[in-house]
N, C-alpha and C positions, 0 to 999 in steps of 0.2 A: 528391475522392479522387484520390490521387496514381498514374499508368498503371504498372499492375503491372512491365510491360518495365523500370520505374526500377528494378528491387531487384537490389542495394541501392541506398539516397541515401548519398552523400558528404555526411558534416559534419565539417570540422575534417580530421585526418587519420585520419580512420577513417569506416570502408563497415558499415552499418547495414542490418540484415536484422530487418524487425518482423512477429512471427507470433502470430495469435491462436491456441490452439488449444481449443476447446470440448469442455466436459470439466468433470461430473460433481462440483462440489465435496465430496461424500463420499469421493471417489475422489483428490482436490486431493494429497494428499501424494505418492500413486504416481505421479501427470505431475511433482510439483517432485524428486523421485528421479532419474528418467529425464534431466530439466533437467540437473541438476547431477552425472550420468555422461557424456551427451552432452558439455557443456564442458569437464569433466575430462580427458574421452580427448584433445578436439580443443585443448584450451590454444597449441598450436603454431600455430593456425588461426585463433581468437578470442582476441582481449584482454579481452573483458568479457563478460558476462551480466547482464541486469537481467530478472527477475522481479514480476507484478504481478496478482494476482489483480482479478478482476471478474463484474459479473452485467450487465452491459449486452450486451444482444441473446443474452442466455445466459449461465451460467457455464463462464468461461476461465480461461485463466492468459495472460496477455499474456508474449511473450520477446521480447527487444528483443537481439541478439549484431552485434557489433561487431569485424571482422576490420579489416588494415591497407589500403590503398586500394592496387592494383596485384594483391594476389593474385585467384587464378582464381575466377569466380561460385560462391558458396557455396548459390545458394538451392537447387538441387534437392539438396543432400546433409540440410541441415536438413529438408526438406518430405519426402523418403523414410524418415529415422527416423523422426520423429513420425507421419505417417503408419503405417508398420508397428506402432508402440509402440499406436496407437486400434483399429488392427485388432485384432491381436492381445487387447490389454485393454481391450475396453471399456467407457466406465463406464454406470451405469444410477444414474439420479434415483430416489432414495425416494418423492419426493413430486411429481408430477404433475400442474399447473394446468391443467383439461381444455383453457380457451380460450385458453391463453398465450401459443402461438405466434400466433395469429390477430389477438389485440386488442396483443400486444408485438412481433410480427414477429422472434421470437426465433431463432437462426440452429440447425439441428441440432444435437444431440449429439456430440460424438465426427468432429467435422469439423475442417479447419486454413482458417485465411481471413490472405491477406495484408494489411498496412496495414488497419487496424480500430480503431485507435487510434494518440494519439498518447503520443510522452513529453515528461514534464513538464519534463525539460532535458535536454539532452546536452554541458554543459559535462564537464571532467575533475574537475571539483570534486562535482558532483553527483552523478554516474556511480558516484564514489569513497564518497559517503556512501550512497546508495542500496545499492550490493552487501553494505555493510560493516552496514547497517541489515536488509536480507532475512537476511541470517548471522545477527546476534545474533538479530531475533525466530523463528527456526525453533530456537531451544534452548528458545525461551516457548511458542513455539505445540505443538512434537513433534510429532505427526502428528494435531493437532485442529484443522479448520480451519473448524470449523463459526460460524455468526455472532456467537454470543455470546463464543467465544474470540477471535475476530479482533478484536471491538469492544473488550473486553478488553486486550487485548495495544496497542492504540492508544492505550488510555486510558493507560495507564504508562509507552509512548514519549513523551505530548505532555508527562505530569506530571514526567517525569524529563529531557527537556529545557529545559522552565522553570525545572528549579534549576542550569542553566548558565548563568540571565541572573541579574545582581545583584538583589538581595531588594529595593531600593528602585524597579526597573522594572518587576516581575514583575507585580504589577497592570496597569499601563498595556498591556504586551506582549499580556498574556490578553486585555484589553476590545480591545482593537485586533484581537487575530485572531479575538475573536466578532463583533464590527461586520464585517470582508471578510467573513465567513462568511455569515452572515445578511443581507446588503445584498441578495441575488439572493431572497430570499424573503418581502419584508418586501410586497409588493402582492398573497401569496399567503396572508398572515395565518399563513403556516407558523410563523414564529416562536414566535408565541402558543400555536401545540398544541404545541407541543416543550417549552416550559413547564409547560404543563397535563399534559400527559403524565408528567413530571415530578416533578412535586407531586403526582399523583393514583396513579401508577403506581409510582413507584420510594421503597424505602427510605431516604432520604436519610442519616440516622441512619451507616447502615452504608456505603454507599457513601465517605461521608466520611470513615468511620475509616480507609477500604481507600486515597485517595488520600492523608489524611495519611500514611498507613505508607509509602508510596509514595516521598512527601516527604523523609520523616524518617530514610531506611533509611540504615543506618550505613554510612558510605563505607569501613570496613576490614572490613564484608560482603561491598564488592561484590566478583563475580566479576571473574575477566580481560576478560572479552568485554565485561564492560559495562562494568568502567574504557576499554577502548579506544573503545565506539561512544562516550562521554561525550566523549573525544577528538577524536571525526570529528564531534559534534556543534557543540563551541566552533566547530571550523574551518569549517564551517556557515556559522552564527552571523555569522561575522565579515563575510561578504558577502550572507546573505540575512538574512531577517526572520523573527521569530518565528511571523507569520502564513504564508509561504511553508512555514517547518519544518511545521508542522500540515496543511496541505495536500499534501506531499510524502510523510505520512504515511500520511494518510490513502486518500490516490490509490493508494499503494502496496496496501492491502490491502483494497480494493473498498469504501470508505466512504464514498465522499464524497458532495455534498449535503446530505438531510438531519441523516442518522448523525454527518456531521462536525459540523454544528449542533446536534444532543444533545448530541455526546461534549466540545466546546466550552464550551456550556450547563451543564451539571455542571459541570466544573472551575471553571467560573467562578462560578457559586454555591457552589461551596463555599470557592473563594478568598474571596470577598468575607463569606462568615460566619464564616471564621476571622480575618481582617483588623479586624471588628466584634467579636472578643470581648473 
């Protein structure tokens, strides 16, 4: 763990200030409101925002902001809004795991903790698709940020970035980002119930018609935002891997692990039965 006295860390030429702040995923849309007013005012102050939901040691929203290196320490102006914004509103869990905090060591509610995660890059290329990626899915998600919408909203970023790679790789790309996915699980036999689950739990049928639509949606449909993120996704593309893209997504809106091995798992069986028809 990095001595709080560092904040912010210097990378590149920008001063990184990383705040978890814990916080009620019912509640998730009114903290990313308050985010994206905080930035708005202070644009003069910060060059970026990156936003990232999570449930590890609690549900947060991770903010990662990014001023230029020489200006004066930003961290108690950050830590004093948000602060006032959990006082003020704060949020309450519907549903309450009586042992949770004890057997997960889960961090309070409605708290701010520095350095509690990391990010997955801080290149300008990344930085640039990430902010550009939290925009367009906040038009899909609106103010629903509950599991099954998030998981959702992942499924048709990863399906709709695979029809940026050409049709005669698009197999290989998929099996390739289900093997990095799955290689961390496979001495846990988790692979196997993510299947079974699968097969025993889920519609296939329909789910399949929902990513072919997914596939197939007519490019003079799509919206502005989404012809643009299609844009930031090639440029992507061109320096990472399709299995990083899937990962980048996933990280993004508290998925990863298993979730990202379902959400993988599906695409991927349904690629390979429409490839068999």
């Amino acid at each position: 763990m990095k001595d709080l006295s560092d904040i912010p860390f210097i990378m590149g030429d920008k001063s990184w200030y990383l705040l978890s702040v814990f916080y009620a995923r019912e509640s998730w849309h009114e903290l990313v409101t308050q985010i994206n007013q905080f930035y708005r005012e202070r644009k003069d102050k910060f060059s970026h925002c990156l936003l990232a939901f999570s449930e590890d040691k609690g549900e947060r929203i991770d903010i990662s902001l990014a001023s230029l290196p020489g200006q004066e320490n930003r961290k108690a102006e950050i830590e004093q809004f948000f602060l006032s914004f959990v006082e003020k509103l704060p949020s309450t869990r519907k549903a309450v795991f009586p042992y949770g905090n004890a057997v997960w060591d889960n961090y309070p509610n409605n708290t701010l903790l520095w350095w509690r995660f990391r990010t997955m890059d801080l290149s300008d290329l990344y930085v640039s698709f990430h902010q550009a990626t939290f925009q367009f899915a906040r038009s899909l998600i609106e103010n629903d940020t509950s599991p099954d919408t998030l998981f959702s909203v992942c499924i048709y970023l990863i399906v709709k970035g695979l029809t940026c790679i050409e049709p005669k790789k698009q197999k290989t790309v998929l099996s390739r980002a289900l093997h990095d996915t799955s290689i961390d699980f496979k001495n846990l036999s988790h692979v196997d119930s993510v299947k079974t689950l699968i097969n025993e739990r889920i519609d296939f049928r329909e789910i399949s018609s929902t990513l072919e639509s997914y596939r197939n949606e007519n490019e003079s449909e799509f919206s502005p935002e989404l012809k643009a993120w299609l844009t930031d996704v090639k440029i992507l593309m061109d320096h990472y891997s399709y299995s990083q893209f899937c990962s980048f997504i996933c990280t993004m809106f508290g998925l990863k692990g298993l979730r990202q091995l379902a959400i993988l798992e599906l695409i991927n069986t349904w690629y390979n039965n429409i490839a068999n028809e």
